[in-house]
C-alpha positions, 0 to 999 in steps of 0.5 A: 500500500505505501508503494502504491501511494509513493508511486501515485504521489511521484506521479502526480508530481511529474504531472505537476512539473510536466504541467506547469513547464507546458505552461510556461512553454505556452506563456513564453510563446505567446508573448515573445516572437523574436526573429533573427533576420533583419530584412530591411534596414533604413538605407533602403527608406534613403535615410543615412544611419549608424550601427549601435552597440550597447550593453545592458546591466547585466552584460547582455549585448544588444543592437540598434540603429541610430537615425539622425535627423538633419536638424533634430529638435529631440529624439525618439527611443523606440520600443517595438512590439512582441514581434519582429524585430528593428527591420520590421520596423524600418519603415517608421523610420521616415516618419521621425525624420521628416518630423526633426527627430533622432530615432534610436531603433533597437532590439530587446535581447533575444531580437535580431542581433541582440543577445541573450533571451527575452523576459519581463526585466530583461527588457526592462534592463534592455531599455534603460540601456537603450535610452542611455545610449541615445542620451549619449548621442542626443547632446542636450535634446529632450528624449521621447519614449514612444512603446507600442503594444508589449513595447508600450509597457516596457516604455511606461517602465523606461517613462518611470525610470528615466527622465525623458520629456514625454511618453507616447503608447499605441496599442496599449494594455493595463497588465498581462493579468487584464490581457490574459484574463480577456483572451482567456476568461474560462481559465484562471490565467491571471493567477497563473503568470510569471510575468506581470507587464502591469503598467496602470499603478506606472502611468499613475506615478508620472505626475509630470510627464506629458502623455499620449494613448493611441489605441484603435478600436479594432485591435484584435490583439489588445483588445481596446478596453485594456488600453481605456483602463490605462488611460484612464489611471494615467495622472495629467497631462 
């Protein structure tokens, strides 16, 4: 009997562990789809730029462009989404350009030539690092955060972190418990996350620091409430 009662209890213990690696399998999936390739750079958008290497706290090495303006008025530290990486992005760059501003676009760890792998405060460290190298190249210009989608929660973490003149977020969620828990009612999925990504008590922290929440009513991703929410709990202007 006590055999058989080790034996059930090893089981169910395998089933658990088994369980909650499928889990974090599943959790890191759905969050993170980095690519390695870069397939377009801002050459071929005709805008001159310059291959920048950093390092973030921890030692990781991370990768981005540097895209000056002719007669930059401030700077833009780009924060993409869970997707992709800088290439996919090239395309924003004449954007900033033809508005004066510098644009910093770079790679969390585990995108494109960024080392290392993806997670919460890993991107966190990523991204501090990313707006101390842009500080180092923008001289005395004020430094914009612009984050979009998962990027817009690692901007509002940068937002509270450093001292930069303004956020602006697209495509923004309250927390991954408020995303997790719309994607997924019919499971305690709030419950069951590593990461947090919880960015409504942040935004309520930045007391003096101009803010601008773009979010479509469309989204099929971060579904549109989530974005309210956190407008919503942001502290003016």
């Amino acid at each position: 009997m006590k055999k058989v009662l080790l034996s059930s209890l090893f089981l169910l213990l395998v089933a658990v562990a088994a369980g909650w690696i499928y889990l974090r399998r599943f959790e890191f999936a759905t969050l993170y789809h980095p690519s390695a390739e870069i397939f377009a750079t801002p050459a071929q958008f005709q805008l001159r730029y310059q291959e920048v290497q950093f390092v973030a706290a921890d030692g990781t090495p991370l990768h981005g462009w540097w895209i000056p303006a002719n007669r930059p008025r401030g700077t833009v530290v780009y924060c993409h989404g869970n997707a992709g990486n800088i290439g996919s992005n090239a395309h924003l760059a004449p954007e900033f350009f033809t508005r004066g501003f510098n644009l910093l676009l770079w790679d969390y760890r585990g995108y494109g030539r960024s080392g290392g792998r993806p997670s919460e405060n890993g991107f966190y460290d990523d991204a501090r690092a990313a707006f101390d190298a842009a500080a180092a190249m923008s001289g005395q210009l004020p430094i914009l955060v612009y984050g979009i989608s998962l990027g817009a929660a690692v901007a509002i973490q940068l937002a509270a972190d450093r001292p930069a003149a303004a956020l602006v977020v697209e495509g923004a969620f309250a927390s991954a418990a408020d995303i997790a828990g719309r994607w997924y009612p019919n499971f305690p999925m709030d419950r069951l996350l590593s990461v947090s990504y919880d960015s409504t008590a942040k935004v309520a922290a930045l007391e003096a620091m101009p803010k601008l929440f773009g979010h479509s009513t469309s989204d099929e991703v971060i579904p549109f409430q989530s974005g309210r929410i956190l407008h919503a709990a942001a502290a003016p202007p």
